[in-house]
C-alpha positions as CSV (number, residue, x, y, z in Angstrom):
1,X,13.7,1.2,44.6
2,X,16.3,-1.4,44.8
3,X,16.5,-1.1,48.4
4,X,12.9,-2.3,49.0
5,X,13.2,-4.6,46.9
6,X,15.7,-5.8,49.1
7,X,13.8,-5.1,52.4
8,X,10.6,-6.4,50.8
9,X,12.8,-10.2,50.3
10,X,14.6,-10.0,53.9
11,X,11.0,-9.3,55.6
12,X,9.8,-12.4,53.3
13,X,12.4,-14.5,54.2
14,X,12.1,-13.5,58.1
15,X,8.4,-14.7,57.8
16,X,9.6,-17.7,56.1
17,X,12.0,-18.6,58.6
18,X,9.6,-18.1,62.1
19,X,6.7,-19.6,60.4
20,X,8.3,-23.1,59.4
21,X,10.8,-23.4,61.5
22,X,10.6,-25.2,65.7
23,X,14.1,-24.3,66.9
24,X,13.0,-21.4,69.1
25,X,17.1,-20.0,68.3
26,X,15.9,-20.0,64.5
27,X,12.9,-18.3,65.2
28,X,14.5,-15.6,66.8
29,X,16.6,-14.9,63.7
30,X,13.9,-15.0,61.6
31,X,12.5,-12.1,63.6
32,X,16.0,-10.2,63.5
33,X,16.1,-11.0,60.0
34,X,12.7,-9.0,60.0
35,X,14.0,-6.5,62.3
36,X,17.1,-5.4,60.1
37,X,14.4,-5.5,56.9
38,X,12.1,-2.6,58.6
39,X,15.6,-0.8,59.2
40,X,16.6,-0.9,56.0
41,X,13.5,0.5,54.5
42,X,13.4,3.0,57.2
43,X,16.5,4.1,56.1
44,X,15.7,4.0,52.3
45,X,12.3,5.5,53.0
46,X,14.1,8.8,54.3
47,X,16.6,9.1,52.1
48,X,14.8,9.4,48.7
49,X,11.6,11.3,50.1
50,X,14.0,14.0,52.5
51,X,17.3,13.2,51.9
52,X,18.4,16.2,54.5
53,X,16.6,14.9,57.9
54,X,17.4,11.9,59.5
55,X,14.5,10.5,60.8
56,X,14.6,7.6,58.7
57,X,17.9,6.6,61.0
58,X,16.5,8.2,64.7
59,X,13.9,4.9,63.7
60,X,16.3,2.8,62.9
61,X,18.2,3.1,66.1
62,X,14.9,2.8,68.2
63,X,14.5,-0.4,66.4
64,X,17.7,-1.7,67.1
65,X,17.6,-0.9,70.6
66,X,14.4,-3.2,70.7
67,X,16.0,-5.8,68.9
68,X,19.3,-5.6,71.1
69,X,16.6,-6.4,74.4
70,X,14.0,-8.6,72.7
71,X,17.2,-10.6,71.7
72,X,18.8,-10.3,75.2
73,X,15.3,-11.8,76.8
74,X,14.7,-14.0,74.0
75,X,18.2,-16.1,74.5
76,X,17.3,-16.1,78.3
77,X,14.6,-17.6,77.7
78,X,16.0,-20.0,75.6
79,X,18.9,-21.0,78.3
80,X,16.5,-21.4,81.0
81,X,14.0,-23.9,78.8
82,X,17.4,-25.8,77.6
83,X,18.2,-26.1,81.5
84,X,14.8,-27.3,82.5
85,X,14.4,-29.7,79.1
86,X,17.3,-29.9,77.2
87,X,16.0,-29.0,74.1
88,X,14.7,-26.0,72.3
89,X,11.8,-27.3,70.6
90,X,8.9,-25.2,70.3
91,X,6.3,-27.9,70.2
92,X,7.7,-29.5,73.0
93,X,7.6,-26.7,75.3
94,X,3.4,-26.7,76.0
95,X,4.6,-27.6,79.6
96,X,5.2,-23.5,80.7
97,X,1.0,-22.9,80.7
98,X,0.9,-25.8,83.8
């Protein structure tokens, strides 16, 4: 139970944290903030309902594979806005519709 607890506070805090913040680097921690809080109730999820299969963990590592890539992308993104604009400001950035 203590786990989601925990899992339930680091999602909370990942919504926090992309909801109020602009930096576009913050925004992606937020989300792998989020990320690691689905892992770890994955993980807790398995182990108290069937604490001999690990499926709980075969999710996990899908998740963290997805993370590892959306990061990857993300900070590309990122460098190639800061190139263009010097700054990573997400309400500054309407100008990639045009």
């Amino acid at each position: 139970m203590h786990y989601l607890v925990l899992s339930a506070l680091l999602f909370s805090i990942g919504i926090y944290g992309v909801l109020t913040r602009r930096n576009a680097i913050a925004i992606l921690m937020g989300i792998e903030l989020m990320l690691n809080a689905v892992n770890l109730n994955f993980v807790a999820v398995c182990a108290s309902l069937t604490p001999n299969q690990i499926t709980g963990q075969i999710f996990a590592a899908f998740v963290i594979v997805v993370a590892a890539a959306e990061a990857c992308i993300g900070f590309a993104l990122i460098i190639a806005i800061y190139r263009n604009f010097a700054k990573v400001n997400v309400d500054d950035i309407n100008i990639m519709r045009w």
